[in-house]
C-alpha positions as CSV (number, residue, x, y, z in Angstrom):
1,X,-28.0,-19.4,5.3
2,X,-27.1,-15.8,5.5
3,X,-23.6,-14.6,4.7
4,X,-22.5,-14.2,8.7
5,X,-23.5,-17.8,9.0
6,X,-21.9,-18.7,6.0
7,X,-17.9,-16.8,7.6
8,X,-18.9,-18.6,10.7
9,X,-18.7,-21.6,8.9
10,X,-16.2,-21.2,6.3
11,X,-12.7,-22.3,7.1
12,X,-10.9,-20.0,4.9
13,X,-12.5,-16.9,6.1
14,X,-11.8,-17.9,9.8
15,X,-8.1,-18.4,9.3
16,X,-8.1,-15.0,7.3
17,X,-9.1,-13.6,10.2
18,X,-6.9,-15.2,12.7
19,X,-4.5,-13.7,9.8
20,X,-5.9,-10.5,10.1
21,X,-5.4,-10.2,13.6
22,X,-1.2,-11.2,13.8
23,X,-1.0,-8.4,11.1
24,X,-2.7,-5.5,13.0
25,X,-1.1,-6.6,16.8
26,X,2.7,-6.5,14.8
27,X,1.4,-3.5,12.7
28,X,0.6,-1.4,16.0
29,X,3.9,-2.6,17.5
30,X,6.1,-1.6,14.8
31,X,3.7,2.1,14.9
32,X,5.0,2.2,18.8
33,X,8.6,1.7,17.4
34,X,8.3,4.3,15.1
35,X,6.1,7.0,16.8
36,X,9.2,6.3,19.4
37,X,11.5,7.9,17.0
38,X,9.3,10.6,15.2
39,X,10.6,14.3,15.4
40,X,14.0,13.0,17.1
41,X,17.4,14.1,15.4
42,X,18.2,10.6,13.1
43,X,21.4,9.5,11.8
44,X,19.8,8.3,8.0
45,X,21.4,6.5,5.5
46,X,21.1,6.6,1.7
47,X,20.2,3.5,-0.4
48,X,20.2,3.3,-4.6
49,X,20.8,7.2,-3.9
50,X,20.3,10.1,-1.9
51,X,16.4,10.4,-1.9
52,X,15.9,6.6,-0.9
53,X,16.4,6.9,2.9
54,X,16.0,4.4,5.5
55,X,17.1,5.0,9.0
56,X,17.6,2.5,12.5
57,X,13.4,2.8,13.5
58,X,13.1,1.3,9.5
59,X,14.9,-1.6,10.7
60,X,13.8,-1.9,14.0
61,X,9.8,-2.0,12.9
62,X,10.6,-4.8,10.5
63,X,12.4,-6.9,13.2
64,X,9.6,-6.5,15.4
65,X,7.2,-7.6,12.6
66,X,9.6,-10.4,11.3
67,X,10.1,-11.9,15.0
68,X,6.2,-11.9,16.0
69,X,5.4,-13.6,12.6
70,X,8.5,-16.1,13.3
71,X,6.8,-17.0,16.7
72,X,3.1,-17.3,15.5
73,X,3.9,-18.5,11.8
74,X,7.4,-20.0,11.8
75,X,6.5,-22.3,8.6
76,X,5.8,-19.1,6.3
77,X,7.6,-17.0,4.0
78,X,8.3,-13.1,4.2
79,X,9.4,-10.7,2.0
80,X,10.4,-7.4,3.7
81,X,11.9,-3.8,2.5
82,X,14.8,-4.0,4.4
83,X,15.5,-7.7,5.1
84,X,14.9,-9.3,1.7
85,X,13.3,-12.8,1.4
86,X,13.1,-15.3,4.1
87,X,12.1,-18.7,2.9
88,X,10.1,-20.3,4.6
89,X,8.0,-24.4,3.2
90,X,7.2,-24.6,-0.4
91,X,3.8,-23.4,-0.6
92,X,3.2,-21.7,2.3
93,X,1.6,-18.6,3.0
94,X,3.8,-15.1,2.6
95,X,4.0,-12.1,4.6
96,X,5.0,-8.8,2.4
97,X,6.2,-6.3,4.8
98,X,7.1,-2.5,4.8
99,X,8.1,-1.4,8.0
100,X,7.7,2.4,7.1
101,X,6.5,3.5,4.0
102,X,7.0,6.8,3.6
103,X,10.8,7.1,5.4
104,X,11.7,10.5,4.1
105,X,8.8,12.1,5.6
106,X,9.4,10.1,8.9
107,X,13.1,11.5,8.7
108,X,11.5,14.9,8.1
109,X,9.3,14.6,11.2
110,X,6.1,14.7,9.2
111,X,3.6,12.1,10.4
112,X,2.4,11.1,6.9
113,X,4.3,7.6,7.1
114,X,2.8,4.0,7.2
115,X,3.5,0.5,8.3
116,X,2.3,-2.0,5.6
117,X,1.8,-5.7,6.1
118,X,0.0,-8.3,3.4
119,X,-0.2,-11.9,3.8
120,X,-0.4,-13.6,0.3
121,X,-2.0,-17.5,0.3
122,X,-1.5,-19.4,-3.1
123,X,-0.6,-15.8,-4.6
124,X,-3.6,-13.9,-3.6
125,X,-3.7,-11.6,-1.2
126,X,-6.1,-12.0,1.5
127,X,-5.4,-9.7,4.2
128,X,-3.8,-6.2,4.2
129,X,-3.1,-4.1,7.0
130,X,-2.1,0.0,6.5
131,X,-1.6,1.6,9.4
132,X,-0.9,5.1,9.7
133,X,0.6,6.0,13.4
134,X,1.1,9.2,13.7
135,X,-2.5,9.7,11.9
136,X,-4.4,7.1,14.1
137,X,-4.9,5.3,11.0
138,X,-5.7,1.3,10.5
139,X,-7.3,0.7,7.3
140,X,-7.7,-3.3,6.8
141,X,-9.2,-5.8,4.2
142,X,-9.8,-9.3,4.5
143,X,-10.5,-10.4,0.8
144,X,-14.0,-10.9,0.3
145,X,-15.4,-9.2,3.7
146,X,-14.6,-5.3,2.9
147,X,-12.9,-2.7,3.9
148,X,-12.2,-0.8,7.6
149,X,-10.7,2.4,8.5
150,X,-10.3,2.0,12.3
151,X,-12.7,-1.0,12.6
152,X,-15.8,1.2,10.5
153,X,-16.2,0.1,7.0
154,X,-15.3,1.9,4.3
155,X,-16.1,3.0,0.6
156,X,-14.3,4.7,-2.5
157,X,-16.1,7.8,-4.1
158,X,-18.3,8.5,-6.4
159,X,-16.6,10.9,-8.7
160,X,-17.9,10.4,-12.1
161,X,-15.5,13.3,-13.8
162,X,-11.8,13.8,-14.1
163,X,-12.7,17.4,-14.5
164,X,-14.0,17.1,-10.4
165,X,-11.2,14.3,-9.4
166,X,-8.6,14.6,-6.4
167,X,-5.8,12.2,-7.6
168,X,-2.6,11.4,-5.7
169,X,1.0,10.0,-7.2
170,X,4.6,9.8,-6.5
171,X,8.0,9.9,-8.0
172,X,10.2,7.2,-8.4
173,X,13.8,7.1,-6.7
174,X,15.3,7.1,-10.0
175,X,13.7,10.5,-11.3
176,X,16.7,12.5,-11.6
177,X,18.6,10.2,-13.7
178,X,15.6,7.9,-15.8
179,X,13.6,9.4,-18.2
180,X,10.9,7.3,-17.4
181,X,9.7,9.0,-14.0
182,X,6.2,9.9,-14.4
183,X,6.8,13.6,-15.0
184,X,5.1,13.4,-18.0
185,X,2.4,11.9,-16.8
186,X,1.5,13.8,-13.9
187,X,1.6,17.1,-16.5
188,X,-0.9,15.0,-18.2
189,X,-3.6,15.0,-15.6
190,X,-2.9,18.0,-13.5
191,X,-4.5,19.4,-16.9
192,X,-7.6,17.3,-16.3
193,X,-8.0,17.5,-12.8
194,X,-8.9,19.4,-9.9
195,X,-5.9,18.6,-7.7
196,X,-3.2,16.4,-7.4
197,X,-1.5,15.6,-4.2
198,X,1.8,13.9,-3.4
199,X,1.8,12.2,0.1
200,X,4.9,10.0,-0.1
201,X,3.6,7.0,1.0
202,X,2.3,4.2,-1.8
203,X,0.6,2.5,1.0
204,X,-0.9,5.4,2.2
205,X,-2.6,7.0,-1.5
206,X,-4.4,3.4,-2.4
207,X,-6.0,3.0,1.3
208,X,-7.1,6.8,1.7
209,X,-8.2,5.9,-2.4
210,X,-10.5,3.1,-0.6
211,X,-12.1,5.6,2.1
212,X,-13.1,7.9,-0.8
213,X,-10.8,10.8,0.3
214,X,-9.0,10.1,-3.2
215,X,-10.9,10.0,-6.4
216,X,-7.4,8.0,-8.3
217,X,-4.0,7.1,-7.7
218,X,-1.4,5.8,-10.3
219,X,2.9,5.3,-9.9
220,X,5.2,3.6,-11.3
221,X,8.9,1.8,-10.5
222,X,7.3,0.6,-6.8
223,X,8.0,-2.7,-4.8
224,X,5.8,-5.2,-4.0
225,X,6.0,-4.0,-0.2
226,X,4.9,-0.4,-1.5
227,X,1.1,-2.0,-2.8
228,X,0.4,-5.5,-1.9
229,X,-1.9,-4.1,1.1
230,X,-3.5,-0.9,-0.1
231,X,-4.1,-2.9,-3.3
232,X,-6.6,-5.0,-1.4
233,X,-7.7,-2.3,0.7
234,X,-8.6,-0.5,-2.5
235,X,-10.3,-3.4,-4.4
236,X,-12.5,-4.4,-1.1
237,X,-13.8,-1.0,-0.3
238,X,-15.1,-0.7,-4.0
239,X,-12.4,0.1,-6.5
240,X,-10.9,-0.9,-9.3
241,X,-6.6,-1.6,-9.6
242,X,-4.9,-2.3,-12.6
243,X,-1.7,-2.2,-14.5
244,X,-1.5,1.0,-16.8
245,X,-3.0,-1.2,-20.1
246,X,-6.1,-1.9,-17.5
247,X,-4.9,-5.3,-17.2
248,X,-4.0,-7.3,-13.9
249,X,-1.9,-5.8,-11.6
250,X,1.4,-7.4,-11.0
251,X,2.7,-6.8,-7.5
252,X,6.0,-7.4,-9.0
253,X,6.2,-4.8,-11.8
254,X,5.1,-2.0,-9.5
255,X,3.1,-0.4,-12.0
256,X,-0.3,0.6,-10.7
257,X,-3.1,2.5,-11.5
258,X,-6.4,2.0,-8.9
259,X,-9.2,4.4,-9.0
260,X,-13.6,4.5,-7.8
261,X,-13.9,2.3,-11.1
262,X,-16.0,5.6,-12.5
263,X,-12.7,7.0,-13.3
264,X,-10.6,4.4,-14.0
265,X,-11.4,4.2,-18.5
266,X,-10.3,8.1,-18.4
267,X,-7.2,7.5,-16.2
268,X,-6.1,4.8,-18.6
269,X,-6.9,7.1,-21.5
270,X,-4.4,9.9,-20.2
271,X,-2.1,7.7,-19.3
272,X,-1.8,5.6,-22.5
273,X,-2.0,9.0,-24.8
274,X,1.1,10.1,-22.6
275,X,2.9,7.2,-23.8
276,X,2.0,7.6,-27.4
277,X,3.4,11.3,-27.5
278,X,6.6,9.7,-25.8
């Protein structure tokens, strides 16, 4: 039996994609609600402080997501940015939603902003949906089948040297006041590298890391909202996410590190020599 007989068949796969499908329909709706506010004058609000933003369209996207999955899935739990936790039965399947990752560029009128929705089963992740509005972006991973950027599949690259390595980060919230904000680090391999680039969007830097346009990523201090997508996104079009030891990435920690696998022994190493010299 070959493997598109085998999906046909295979009960899991099918209802990942029925899952698949409820995220990208609510994922394009919330993208209407925010391309709907892009480049407008906003009235934003500060959070822990003044460089975590949200403003009304951050809100309005999640309701829009958390209503269509309360019709179609009324049973299963979410976890959202801006809502919190909504339980839902014991055992059930979970959505992880960020309405718009990447809020201060959307308040800046930059189009490099994302909608992010994951639907965890038994504490895996088995579908992820990035979509990046303004861009015409929709990466999307079912776990097991791959990797699409706007329905074409898609593959990390095939860097083999930091020396020739495009990597992106970001910055947490808490920079300014924690001494743990990833300064040090990104000193650390902007002296290995070829580029680094910031695009203010977690979501964003792993599932442009899964179509090869990054070489490596690595943060710190984000939410499980931030990565539970791209993470899959990443791992199904070929690459490799870890914690920064190189062991299993908690989605609850926020501490990842995903890369084309050829980099990923040298992105550990700079990392963990920047926390020796600490």
């Amino acid at each position: 039996m070959n493997s598109q007989m085998q999906d046909v068949v295979n009960p899991r796969v099918q209802e990942d994609l029925q899952l698949l499908d409820s995220a990208q329909a609510l994922a394009a709706a919330a993208g209407e609600v925010l391309l709907s506010g892009l480049g407008r004058s906003l009235i934003v609000e500060t959070k822990s402080d003044d460089t975590d933003l949200v403003t009304r369209f951050d809100r309005e996207a999640e309701t829009v997501i958390v209503d269509g999955l309360r019709a179609r899935y009324p049973h299963h739990r979410i976890l959202a940015e801006e809502g919190g936790e909504r339980p839902g039965e014991h055992g059930a399947p979970c959505w992880i939603i960020d309405p718009l990752d990447g809020t201060t560029n959307f308040a800046h009128g930059l189009p490099l902003f994302s909608v992010s929705i994951a639907c965890l089963v038994d504490g895996v992740v088995r579908v992820g949906v990035v979509l990046a509005p303004a861009m015409g972006w929709r990466f999307a991973a079912v776990r097991g089948q791959g990797a699409t950027l706007n329905g074409r599949p898609i593959g990390v690259s095939q860097t083999e040297s930091l020396d020739s390595a495009l990597l992106t980060t970001g910055f947490p919230y808490d920079r300014r006041t924690s001494p743990a904000n990833n300064l040090a680090q990104f000193v650390a391999f902007k002296k290995r590298v070829r580029g680094i680039r910031r695009l203010g969007s977690a979501a964003l830097d792993l599932s442009l890391v899964a179509a090869g346009k990054f070489d490596g990523y690595w943060e710190m201090k984000l939410k499980p909202w931030d990565i539970a997508a791209g993470t899959l996104i990443c791992e199904e079009a070929g690459g490799l996410v870890t914690n920064w030891s190189g062991g299993p990435l908690d989605l609850f920690r926020g501490e990842v590190l995903a890369s084309n696998r050829f980099l990923h022994d040298s992105m550990l190493s700079v990392l963990q020599g920047v926390h020796t010299s600490l």
